[in-house]
C-alpha positions as CSV (number, residue, x, y, z in Angstrom):
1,X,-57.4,-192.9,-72.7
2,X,-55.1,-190.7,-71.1
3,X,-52.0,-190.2,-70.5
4,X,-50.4,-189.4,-66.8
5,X,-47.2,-189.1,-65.0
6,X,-46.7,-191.3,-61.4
7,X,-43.8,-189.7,-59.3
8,X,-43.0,-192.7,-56.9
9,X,-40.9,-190.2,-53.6
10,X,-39.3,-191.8,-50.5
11,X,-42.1,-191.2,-48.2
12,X,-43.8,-193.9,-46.2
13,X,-47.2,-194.8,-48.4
14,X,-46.4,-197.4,-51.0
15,X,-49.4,-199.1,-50.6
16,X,-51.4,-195.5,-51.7
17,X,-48.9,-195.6,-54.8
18,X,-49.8,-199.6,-55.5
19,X,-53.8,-198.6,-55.9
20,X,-53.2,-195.5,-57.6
21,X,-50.9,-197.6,-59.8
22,X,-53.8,-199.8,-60.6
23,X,-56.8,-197.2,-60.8
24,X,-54.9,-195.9,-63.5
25,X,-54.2,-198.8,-65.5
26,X,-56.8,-200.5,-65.0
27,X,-58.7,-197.2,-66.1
28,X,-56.3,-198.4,-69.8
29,X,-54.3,-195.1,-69.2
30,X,-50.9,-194.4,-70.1
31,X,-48.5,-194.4,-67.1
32,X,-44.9,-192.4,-66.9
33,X,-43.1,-193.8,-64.0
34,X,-39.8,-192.1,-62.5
35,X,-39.0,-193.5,-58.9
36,X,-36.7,-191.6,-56.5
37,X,-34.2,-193.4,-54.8
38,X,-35.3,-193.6,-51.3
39,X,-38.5,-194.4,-53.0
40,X,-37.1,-197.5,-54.4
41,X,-36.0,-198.2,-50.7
42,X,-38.9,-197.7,-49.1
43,X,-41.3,-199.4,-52.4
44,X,-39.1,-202.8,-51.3
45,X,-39.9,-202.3,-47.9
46,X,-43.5,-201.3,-47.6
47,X,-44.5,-203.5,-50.7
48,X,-42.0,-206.1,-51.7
49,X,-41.6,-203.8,-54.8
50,X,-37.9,-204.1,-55.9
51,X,-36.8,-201.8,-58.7
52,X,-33.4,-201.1,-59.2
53,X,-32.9,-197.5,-61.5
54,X,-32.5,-199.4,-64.6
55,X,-35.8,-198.5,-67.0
56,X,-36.2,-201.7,-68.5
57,X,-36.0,-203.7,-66.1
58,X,-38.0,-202.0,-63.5
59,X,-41.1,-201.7,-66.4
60,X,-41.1,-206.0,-66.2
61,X,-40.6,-205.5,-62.7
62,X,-43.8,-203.0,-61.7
63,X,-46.0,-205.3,-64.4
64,X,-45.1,-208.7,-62.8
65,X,-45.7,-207.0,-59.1
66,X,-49.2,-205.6,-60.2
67,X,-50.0,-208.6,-62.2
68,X,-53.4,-208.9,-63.2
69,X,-54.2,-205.6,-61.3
70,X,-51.9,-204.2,-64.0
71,X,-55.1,-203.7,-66.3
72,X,-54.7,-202.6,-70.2
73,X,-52.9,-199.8,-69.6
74,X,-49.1,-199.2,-70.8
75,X,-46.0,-198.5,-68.2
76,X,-43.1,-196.4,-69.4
77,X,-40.7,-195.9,-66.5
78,X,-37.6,-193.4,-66.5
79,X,-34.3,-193.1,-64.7
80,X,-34.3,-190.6,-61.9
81,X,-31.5,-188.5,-64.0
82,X,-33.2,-188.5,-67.2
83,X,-33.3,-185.0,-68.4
84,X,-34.0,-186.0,-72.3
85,X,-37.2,-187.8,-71.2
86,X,-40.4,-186.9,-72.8
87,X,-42.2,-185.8,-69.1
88,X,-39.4,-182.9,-68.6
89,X,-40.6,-180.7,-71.7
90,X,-43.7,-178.9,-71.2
91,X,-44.5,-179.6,-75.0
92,X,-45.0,-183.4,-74.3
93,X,-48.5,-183.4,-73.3
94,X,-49.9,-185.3,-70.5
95,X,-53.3,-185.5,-68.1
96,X,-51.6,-184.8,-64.9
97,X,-48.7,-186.1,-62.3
98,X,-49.1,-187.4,-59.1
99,X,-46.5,-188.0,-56.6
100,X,-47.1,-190.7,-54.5
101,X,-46.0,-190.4,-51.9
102,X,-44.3,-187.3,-51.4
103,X,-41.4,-186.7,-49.4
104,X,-41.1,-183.5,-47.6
105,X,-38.0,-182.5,-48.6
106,X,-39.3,-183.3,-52.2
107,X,-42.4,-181.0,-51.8
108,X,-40.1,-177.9,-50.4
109,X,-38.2,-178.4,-53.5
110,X,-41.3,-178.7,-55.9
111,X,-43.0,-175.6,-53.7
112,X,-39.5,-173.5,-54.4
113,X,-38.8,-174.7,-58.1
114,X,-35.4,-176.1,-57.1
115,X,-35.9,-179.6,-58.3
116,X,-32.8,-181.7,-58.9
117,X,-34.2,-184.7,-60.3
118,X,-36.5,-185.9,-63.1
119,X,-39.3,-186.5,-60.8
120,X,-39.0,-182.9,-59.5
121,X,-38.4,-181.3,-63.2
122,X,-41.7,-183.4,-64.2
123,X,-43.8,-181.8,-61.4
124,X,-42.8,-178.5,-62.2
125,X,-43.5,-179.3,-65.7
126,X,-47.0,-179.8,-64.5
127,X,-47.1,-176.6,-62.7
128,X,-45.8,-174.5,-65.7
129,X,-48.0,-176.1,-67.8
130,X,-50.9,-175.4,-65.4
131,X,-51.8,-179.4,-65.1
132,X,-53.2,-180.8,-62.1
133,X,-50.5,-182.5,-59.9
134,X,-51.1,-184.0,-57.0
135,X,-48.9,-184.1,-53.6
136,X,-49.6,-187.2,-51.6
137,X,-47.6,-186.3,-48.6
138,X,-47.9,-188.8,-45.0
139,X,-45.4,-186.7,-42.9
140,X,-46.7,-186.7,-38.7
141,X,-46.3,-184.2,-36.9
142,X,-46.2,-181.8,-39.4
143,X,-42.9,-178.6,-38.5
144,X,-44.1,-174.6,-39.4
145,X,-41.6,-175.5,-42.6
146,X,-43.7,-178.4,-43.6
147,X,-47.0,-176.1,-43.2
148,X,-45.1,-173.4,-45.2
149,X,-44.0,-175.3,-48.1
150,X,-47.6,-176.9,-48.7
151,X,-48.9,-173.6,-48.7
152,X,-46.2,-172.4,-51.6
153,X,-47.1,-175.7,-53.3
154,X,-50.5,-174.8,-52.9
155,X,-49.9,-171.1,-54.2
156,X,-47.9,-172.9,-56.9
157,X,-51.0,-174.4,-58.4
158,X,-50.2,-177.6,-56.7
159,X,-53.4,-180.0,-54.8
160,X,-52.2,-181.4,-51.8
161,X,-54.0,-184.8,-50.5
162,X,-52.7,-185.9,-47.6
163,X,-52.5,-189.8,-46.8
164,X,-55.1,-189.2,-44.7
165,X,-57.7,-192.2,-45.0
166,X,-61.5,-191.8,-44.0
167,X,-63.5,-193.5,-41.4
168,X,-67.2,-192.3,-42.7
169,X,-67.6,-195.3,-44.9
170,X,-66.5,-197.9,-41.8
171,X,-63.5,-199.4,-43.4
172,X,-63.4,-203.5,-42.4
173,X,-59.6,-203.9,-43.4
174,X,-56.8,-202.0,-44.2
175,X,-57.2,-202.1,-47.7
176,X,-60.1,-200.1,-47.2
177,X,-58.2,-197.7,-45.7
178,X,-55.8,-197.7,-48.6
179,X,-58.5,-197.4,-51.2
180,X,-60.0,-194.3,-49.1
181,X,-56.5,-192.0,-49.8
182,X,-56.2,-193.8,-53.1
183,X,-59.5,-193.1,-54.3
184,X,-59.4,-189.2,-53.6
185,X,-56.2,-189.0,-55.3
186,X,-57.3,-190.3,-58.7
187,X,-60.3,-187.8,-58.4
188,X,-58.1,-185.4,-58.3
189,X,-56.7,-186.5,-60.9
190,X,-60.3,-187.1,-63.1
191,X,-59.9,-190.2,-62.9
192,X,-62.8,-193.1,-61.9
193,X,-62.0,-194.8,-58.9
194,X,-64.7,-197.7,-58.7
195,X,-63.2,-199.1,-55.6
196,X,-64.1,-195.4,-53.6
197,X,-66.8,-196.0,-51.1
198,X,-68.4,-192.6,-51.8
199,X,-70.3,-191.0,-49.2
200,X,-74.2,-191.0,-49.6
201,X,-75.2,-190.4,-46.0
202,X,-75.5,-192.3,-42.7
203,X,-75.1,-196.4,-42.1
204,X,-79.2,-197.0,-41.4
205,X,-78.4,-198.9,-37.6
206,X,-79.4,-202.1,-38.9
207,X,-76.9,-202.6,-41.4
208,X,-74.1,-201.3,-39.4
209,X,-75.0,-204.3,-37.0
210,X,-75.0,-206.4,-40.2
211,X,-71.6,-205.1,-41.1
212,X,-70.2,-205.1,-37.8
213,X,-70.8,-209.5,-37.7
């Protein structure tokens, strides 16, 4: 299976991060974890996720809150100032990184190279190494310097998928909603996402009525 790094940033989004999360280990993938700080806050507050720093601890933590939507895959989760760990060397090989969900003022510093933390050192890992990473950004309204530093992290080599969810495939919950951001964000990633309504044309007007019961 393979092998990927999840940057957990103090945007709003938690829920994207908790499918993601799942797609990939229920896919039986290896997962790197490294959560910033505000995204610790804001994991507690969007998702009842409460992780403290400590590595250990927040590994038990992320498999007890996933549960049996953890899947076969392995967790491996780092502290934010963890410079020795495997994910900031280029020569540790991985599949690719997403960040999930990304903070602006993390993506300016990932677009710019001036990471300070682990989770920041890891994506520019990915960029050096020319691996897919993935910037899962929810920011609304977007400034001229937001626009400017998703165009360096594009130029960068970076994908930016905004949490932007779908209504094509007429979502009946907000789970659905999830699952459409979710979804496009493992396919970035090559990863299956089974639960991704895919589009294969138009609702025939008797099933919408169906649907719509």
């Amino acid at each position: 299976m393979g092998r990927f790094v999840l940057g957990v940033g103090g945007g709003s989004g938690a829920p994207y991060m908790r499918r993601v999360f799942e797609g990939l280990l229920l896919g039986g993938h290896e997962v790197h974890v490294v959560i910033s700080e505000a995204g610790r806050k804001v994991s507690a507050i969007e998702s009842d996720l409460h992780v403290t720093g400590d590595p250990r601890s927040d590994a038990a933590a992320i498999r007890s809150w996933l549960g049996e939507a953890g899947g076969s895959g392995s967790v491996r989760v780092y502290a934010l100032n963890d410079f020795e760990a495997p994910i900031a060397s280029g020569s540790f090989k991985t599949d690719g990184m997403a960040v999930v969900p990304c903070s602006m003022a993390a993506l300016g510093r990932i677009a710019h190279g001036t990471g300070s933390n682990l989770l920041e050192r890891a994506a520019d890992v990915a960029l050096k190494e020319r691996r897919s990473l993935v910037l899962v950004p929810r920011e609304m309204p977007l400034s001229l310097i937001h626009l400017r530093n998703m165009v360096a992290a594009v130029e960068a080599g970076a994908e930016i998928v905004p949490a932007m969810p779908g209504f094509y495939h007429r979502p009946r919950s907000i789970q659905d909603l999830i699952d459409s951001v979710a979804g496009r964000v493992l396919d970035r990633l090559g990863v299956d996402a089974h639960f991704l309504r895919r589009w294969t044309g138009p609702i025939p007007a008797e099933l919408s009525a169906l649907e719509d019961r």
